[in-house]
DSSP file (Angstrom, degrees, kcal/mol; ACC not computed):
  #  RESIDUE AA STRUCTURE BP1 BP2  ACC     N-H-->O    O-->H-N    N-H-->O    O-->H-N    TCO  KAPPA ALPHA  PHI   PSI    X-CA   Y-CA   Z-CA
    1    1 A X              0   0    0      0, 0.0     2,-0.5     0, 0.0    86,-0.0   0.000 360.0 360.0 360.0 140.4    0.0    0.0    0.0
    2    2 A X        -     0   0    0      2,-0.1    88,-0.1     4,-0.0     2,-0.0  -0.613 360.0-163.7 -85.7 107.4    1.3    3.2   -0.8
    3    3 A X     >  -     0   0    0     -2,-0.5     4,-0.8     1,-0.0     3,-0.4  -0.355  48.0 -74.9 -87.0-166.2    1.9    6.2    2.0
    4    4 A X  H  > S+     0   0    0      2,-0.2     4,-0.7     1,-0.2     3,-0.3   0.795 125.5  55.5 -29.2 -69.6    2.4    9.7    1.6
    5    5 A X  H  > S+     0   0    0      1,-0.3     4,-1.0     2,-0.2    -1,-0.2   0.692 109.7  47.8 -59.2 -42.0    6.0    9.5    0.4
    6    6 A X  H  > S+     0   0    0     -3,-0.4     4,-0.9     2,-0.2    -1,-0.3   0.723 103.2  54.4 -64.8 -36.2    5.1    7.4   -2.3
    7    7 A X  H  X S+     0   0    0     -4,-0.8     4,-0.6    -3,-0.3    -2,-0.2   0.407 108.7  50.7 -94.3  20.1    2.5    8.8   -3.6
    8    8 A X  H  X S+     0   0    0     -4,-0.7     4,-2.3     2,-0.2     3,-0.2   0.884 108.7  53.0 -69.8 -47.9    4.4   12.1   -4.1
    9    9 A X  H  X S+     0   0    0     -4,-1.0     4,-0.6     1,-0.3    -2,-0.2   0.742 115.0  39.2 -71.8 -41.7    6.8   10.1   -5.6
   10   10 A X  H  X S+     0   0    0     -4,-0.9     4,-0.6     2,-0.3     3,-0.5   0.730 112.2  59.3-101.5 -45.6    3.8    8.5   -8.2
   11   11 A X  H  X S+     0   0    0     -4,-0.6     4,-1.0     1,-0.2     3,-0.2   0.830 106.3  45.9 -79.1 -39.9    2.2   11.7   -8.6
   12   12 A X  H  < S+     0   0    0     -4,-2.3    -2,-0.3     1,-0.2    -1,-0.2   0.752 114.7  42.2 -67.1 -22.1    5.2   13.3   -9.9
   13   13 A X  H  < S+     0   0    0     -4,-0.6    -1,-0.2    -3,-0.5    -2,-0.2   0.257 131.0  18.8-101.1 -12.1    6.2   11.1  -12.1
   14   14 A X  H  < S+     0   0    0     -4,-0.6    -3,-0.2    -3,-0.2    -2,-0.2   0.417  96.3 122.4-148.6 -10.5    2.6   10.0  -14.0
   15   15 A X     <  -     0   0    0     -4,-1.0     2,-0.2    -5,-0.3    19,-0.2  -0.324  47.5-151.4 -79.7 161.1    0.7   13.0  -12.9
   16   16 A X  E     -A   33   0A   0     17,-1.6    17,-1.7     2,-0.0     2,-0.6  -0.737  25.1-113.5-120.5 139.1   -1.4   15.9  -15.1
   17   17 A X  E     -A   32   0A   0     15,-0.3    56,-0.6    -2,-0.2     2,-0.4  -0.825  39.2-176.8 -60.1 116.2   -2.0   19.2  -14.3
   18   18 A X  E     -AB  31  72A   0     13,-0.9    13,-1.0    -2,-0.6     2,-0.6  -0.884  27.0-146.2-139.5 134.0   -5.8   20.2  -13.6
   19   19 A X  E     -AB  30  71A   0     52,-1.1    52,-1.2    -2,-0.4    11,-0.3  -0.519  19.5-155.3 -87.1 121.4   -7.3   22.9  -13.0
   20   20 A X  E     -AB  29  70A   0      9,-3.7     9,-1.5    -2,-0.6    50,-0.2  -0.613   3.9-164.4-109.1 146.4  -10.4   22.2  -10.5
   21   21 A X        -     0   0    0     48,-1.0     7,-0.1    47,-0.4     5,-0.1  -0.744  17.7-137.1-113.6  68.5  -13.6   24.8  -10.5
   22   22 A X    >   -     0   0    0     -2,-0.2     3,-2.0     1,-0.1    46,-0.2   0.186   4.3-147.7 -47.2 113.6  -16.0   24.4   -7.4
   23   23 A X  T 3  S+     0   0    0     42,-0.3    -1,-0.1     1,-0.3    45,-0.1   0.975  98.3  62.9 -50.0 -40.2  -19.4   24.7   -8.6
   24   24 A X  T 3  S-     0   0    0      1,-0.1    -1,-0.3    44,-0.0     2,-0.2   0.695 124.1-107.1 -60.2  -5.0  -20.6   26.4   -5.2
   25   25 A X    <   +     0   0    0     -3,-2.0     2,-0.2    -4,-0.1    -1,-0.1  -0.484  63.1 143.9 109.9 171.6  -18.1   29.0   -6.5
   26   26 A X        -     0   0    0     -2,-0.2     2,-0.4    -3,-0.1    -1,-0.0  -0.812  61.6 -68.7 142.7 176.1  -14.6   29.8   -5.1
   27   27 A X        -     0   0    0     -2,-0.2    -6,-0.1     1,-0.0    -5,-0.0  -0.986  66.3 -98.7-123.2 132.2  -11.3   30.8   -6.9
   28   28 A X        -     0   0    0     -2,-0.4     2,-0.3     1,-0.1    -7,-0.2  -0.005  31.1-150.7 -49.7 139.9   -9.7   27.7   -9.2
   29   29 A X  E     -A   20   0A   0     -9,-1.5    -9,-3.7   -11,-0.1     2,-0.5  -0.999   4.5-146.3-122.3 134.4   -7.2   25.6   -8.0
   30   30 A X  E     +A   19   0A   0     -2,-0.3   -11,-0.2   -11,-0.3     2,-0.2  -0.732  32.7 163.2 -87.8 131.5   -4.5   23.7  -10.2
   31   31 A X  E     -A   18   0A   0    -13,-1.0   -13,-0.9    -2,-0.5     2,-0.7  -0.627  42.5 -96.1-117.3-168.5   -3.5   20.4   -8.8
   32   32 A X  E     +A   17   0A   0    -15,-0.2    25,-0.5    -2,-0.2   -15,-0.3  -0.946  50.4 167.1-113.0 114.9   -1.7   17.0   -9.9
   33   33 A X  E     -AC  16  56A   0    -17,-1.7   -17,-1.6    -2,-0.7     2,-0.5  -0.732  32.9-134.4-134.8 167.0   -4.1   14.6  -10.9
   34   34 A X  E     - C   0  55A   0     21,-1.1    21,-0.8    -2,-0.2     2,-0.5  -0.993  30.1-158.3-127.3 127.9   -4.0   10.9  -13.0
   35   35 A X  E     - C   0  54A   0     -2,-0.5     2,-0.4    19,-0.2    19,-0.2  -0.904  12.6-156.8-103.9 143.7   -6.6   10.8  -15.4
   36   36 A X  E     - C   0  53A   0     17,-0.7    17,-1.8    -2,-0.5     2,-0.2  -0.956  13.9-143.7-110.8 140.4   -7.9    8.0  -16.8
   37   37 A X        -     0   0    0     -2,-0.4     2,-0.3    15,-0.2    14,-0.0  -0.567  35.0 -85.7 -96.3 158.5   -9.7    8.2  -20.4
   38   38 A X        +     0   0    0     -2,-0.2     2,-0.2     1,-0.1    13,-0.2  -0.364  62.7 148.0 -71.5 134.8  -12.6    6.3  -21.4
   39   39 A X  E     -H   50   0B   0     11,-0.7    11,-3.1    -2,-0.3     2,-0.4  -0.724  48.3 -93.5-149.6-178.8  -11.9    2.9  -22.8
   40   40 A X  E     -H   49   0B   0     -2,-0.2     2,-0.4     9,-0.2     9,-0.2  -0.921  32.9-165.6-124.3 162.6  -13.1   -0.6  -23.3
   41   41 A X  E     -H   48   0B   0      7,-1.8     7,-2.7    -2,-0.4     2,-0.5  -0.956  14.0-143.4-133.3 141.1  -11.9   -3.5  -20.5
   42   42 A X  E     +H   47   0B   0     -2,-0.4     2,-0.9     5,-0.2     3,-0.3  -0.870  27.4 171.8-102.6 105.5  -12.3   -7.0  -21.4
   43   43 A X  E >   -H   46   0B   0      3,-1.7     3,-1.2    -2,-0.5    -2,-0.0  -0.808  67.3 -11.7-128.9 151.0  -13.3   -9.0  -18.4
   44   44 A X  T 3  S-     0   0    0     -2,-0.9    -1,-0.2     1,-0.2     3,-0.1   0.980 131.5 -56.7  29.3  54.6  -14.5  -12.9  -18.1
   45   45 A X  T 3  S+     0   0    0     -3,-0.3     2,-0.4     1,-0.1    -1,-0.2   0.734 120.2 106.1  64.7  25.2  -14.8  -12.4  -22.4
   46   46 A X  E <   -H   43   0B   0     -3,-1.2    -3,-1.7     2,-0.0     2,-0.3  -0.947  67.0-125.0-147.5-174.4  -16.9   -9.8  -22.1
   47   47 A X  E     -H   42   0B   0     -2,-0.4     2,-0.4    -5,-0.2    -5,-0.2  -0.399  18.5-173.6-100.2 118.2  -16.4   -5.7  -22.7
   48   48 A X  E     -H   41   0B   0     -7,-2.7    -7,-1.8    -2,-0.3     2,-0.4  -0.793  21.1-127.8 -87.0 148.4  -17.1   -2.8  -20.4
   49   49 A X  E     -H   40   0B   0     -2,-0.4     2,-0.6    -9,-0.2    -9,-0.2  -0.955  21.4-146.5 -68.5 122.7  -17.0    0.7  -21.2
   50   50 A X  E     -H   39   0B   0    -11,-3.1   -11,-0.7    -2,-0.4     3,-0.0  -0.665   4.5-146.5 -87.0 136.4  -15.1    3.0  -19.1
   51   51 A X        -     0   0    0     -2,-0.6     2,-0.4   -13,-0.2   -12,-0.2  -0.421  30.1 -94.1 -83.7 178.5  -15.7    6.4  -18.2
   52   52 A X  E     + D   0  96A   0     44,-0.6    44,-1.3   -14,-0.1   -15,-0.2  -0.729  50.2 156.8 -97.1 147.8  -13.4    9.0  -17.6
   53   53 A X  E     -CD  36  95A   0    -17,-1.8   -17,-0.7    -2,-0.4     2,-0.3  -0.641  22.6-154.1-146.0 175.0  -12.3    9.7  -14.1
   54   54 A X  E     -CD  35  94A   0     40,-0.9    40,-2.7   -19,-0.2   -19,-0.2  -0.716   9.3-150.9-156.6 175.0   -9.2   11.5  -12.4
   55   55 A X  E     +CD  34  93A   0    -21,-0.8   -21,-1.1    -2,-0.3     2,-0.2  -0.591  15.4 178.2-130.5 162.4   -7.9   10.8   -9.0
   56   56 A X  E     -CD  33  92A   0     36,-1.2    36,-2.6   -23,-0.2     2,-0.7  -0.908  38.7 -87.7-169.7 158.6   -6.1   13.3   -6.8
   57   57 A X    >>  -     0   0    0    -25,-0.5     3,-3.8    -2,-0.2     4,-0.6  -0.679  27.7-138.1 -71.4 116.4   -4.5   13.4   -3.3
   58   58 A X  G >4 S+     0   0    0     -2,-0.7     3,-0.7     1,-0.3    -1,-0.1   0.807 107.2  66.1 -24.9 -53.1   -7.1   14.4   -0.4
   59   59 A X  G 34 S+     0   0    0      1,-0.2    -1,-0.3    31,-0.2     3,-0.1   0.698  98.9  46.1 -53.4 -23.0   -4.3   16.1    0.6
   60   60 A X  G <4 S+     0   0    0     -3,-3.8     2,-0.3     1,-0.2    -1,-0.2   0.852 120.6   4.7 -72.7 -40.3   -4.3   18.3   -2.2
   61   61 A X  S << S-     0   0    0     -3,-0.7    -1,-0.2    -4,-0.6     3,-0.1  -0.937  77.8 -97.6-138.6 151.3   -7.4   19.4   -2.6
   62   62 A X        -     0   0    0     -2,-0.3     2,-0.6     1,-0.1    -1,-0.3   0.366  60.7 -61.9 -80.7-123.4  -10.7   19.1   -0.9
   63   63 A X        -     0   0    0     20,-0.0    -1,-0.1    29,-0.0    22,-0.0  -0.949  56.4-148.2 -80.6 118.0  -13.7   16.8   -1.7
   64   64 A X        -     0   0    0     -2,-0.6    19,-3.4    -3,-0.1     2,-0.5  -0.322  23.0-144.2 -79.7 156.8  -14.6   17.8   -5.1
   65   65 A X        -     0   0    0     17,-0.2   -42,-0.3     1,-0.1    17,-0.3  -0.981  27.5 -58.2-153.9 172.8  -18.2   17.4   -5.7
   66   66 A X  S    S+     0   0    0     -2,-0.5    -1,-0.1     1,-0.2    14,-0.1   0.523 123.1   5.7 -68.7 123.9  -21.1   16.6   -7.9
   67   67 A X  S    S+     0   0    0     12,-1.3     2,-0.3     1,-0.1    -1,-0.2   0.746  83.1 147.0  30.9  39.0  -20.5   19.2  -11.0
   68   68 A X        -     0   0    0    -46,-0.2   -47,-0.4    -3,-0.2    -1,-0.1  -0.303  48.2-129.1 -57.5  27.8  -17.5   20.6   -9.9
   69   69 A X        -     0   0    0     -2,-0.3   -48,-1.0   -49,-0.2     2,-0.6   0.631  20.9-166.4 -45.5 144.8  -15.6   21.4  -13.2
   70   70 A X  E     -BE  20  77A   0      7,-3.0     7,-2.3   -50,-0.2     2,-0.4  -0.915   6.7-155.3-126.9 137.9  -11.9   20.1  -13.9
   71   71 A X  E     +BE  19  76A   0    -52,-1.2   -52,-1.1    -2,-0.6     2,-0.6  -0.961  13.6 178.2-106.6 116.3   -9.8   21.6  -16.9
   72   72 A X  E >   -BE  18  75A   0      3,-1.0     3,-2.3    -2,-0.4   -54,-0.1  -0.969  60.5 -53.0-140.3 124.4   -7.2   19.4  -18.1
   73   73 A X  T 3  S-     0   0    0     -2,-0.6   -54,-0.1   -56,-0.6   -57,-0.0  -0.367 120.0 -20.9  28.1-119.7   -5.3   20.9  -21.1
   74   74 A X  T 3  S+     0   0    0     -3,-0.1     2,-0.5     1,-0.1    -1,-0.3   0.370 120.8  85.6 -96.5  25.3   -7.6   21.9  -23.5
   75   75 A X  E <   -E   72   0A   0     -3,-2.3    -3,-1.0    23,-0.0     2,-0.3  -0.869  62.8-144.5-109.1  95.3  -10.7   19.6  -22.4
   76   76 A X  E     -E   71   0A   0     -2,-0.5    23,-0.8    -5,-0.2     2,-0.3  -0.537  17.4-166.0 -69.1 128.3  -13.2   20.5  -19.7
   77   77 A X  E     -EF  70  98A   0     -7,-2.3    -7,-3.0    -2,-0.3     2,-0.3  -0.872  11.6-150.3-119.9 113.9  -15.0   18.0  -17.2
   78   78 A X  E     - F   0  97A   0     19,-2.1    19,-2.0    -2,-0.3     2,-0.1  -0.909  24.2-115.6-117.0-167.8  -17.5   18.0  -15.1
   79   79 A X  E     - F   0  96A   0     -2,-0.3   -12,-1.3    17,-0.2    17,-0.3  -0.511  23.5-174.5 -68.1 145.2  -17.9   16.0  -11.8
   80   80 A X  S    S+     0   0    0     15,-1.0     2,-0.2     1,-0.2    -1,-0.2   0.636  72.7   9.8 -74.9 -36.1  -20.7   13.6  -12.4
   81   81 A X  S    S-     0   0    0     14,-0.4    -1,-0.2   -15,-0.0   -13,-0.1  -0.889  93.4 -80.6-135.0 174.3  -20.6   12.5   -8.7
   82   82 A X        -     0   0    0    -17,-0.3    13,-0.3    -2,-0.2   -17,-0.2  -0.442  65.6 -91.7 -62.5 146.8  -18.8   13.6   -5.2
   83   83 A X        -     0   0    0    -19,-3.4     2,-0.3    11,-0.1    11,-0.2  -0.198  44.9-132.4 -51.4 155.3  -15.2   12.2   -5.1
   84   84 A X  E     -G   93   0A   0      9,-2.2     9,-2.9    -3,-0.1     2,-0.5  -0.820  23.9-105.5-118.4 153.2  -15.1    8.6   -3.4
   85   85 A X  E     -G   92   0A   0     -2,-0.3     2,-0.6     7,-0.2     7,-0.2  -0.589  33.2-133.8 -79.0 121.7  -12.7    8.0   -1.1
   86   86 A X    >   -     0   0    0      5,-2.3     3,-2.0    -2,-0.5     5,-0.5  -0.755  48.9 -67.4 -83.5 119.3   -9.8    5.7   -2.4
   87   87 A X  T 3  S+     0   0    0     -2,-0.6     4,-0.1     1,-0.4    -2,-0.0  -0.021 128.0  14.2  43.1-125.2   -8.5    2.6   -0.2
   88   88 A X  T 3  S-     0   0    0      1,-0.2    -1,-0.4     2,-0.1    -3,-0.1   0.771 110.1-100.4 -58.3 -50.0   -6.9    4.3    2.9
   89   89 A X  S <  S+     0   0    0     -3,-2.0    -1,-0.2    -5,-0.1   -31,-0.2   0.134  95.8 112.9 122.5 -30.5   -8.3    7.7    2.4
   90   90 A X  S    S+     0   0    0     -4,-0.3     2,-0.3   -88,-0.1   -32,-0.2   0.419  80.5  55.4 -74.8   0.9   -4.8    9.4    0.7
   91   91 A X        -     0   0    0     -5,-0.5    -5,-2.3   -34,-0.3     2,-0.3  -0.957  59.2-162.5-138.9 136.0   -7.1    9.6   -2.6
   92   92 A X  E     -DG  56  85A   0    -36,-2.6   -36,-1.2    -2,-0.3     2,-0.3  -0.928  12.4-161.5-105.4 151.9  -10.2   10.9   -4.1
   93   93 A X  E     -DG  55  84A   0     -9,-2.9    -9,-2.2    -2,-0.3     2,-0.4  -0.969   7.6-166.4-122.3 153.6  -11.8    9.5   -7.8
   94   94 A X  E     -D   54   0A   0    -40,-2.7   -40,-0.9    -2,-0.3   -11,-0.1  -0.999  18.6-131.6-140.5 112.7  -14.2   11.5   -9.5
   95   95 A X  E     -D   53   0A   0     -2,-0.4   -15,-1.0   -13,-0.3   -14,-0.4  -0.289  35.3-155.8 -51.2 160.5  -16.4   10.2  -12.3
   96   96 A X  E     -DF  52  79A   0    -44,-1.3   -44,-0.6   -17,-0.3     2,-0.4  -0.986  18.9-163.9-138.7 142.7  -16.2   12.7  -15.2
   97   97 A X  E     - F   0  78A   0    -19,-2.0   -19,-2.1    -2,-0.4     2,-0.0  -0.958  32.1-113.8-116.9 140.4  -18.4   13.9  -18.4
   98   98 A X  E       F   0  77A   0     -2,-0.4   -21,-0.2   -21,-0.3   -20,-0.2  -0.257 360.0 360.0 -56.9 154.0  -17.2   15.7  -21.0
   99   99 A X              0   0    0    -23,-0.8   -22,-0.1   -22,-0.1    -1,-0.1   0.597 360.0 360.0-135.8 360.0  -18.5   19.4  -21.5
């Protein structure tokens, strides 16, 4: 399992810049995020779709939450739901739509 120190380490190396919008309003904050794109998974022969998500460290940011917008170069996001909490806590993921 990954602590603090490690997931600097993981976020620095594989991480995105994005810039997060609070729907209740607020001034934008850029964080380090891993996005994942939407895709297909094969499991036990047959095919999912994935949606597009990011992740981000709790520590970084707060909970984002349901239409929340995220900017990630030139492609805008919003939240679909509140962040879930990842394994220990050290993590949020946030489903995403396109916008």
């Amino acid at each position: 399992m990954f602590g603090d120190a490690e997931l600097d380490v993981f976020y620095d190396a594989f991480g995105v810049e994005a810039t997060h919008r609070p729907a209740a309003g607020g001034p934008p904050t850029t964080v380090l995020v891993i996005h994942d794109e939407p895709g297909n998974q094969i499991l036990g022969g047959e095919v999912f779709m994935t949606e597009p998500s990011l992740r981000y460290r709790t520590s970084t940011l707060p909970r984002a939450e349901k239409g929340d917008r995220f900017t990630l170069g030139r492609t805008e996001y919003i939240a679909r739901e509140a962040a879930q909490n990842l394994k220990d806590g050290l993590e949020h993921l946030v489903p995403l739509a396109k916008v």
